[in-house]
C-alpha positions in Angstrom: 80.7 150.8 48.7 78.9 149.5 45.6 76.7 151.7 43.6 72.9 150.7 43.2 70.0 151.5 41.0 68.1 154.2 42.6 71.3 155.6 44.3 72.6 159.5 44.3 75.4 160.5 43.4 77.4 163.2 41.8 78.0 163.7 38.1 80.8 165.9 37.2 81.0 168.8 34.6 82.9 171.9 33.8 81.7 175.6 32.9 83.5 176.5 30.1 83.3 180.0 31.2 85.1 180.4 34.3 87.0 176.7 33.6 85.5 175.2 37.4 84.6 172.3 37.8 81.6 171.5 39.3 79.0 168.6 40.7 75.2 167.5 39.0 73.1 165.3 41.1 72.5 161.7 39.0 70.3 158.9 40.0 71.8 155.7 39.3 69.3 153.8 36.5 71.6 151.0 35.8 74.9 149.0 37.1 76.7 148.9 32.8 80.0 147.4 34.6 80.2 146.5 38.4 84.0 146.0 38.3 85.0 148.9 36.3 82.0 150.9 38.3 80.7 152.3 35.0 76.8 153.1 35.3 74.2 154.5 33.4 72.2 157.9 34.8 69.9 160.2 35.0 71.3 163.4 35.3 69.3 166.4 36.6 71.3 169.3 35.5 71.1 173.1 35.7 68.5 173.4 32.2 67.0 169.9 31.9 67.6 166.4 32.7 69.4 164.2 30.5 70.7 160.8 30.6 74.6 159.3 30.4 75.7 155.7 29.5 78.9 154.0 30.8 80.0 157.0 33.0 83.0 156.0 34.8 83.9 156.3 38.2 86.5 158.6 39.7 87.5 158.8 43.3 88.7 162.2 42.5 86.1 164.9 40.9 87.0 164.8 37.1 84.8 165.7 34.4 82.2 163.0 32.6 82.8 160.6 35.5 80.9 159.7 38.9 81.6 159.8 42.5 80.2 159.8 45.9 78.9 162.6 47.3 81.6 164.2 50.1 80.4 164.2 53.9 80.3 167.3 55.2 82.7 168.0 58.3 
């Protein structure tokens, strides 16, 4: 699957205080890199919004990077 501008998708980031990762809804905004799958987005996190540039893809959660949100089973 190819991300898109105007797409969901999860950002990750840690808490420094109990050291978990965890997932931030992002809108995709722009396509920076389509082979490398790095994009540019609008992140709405816990405080405020705020916006990342080349974010890289991960299939695996791993903080700074994007993936797809998981189906649930």
């Amino acid at each position: 699957m190819k991300p898109t501008v105007g797409r969901i998708i999860h950002y990750f980031c840690e808490d420094s205080d109990k050291n978990e990762l965890f997932a931030l809804p992002a809108i995709v905004i722009k396509i920076v890199d389509e082979d490398d799958q790095r994009l540019k987005l609008y992140i709405i996190g816990n405080n405020y919004p705020y916006y990342a540039d080349y974010v890289q893809y991960s299939k695996e959660p791993k903080v700074g990077c994007w993936s797809w949100p998981k189906r649930d089973e």
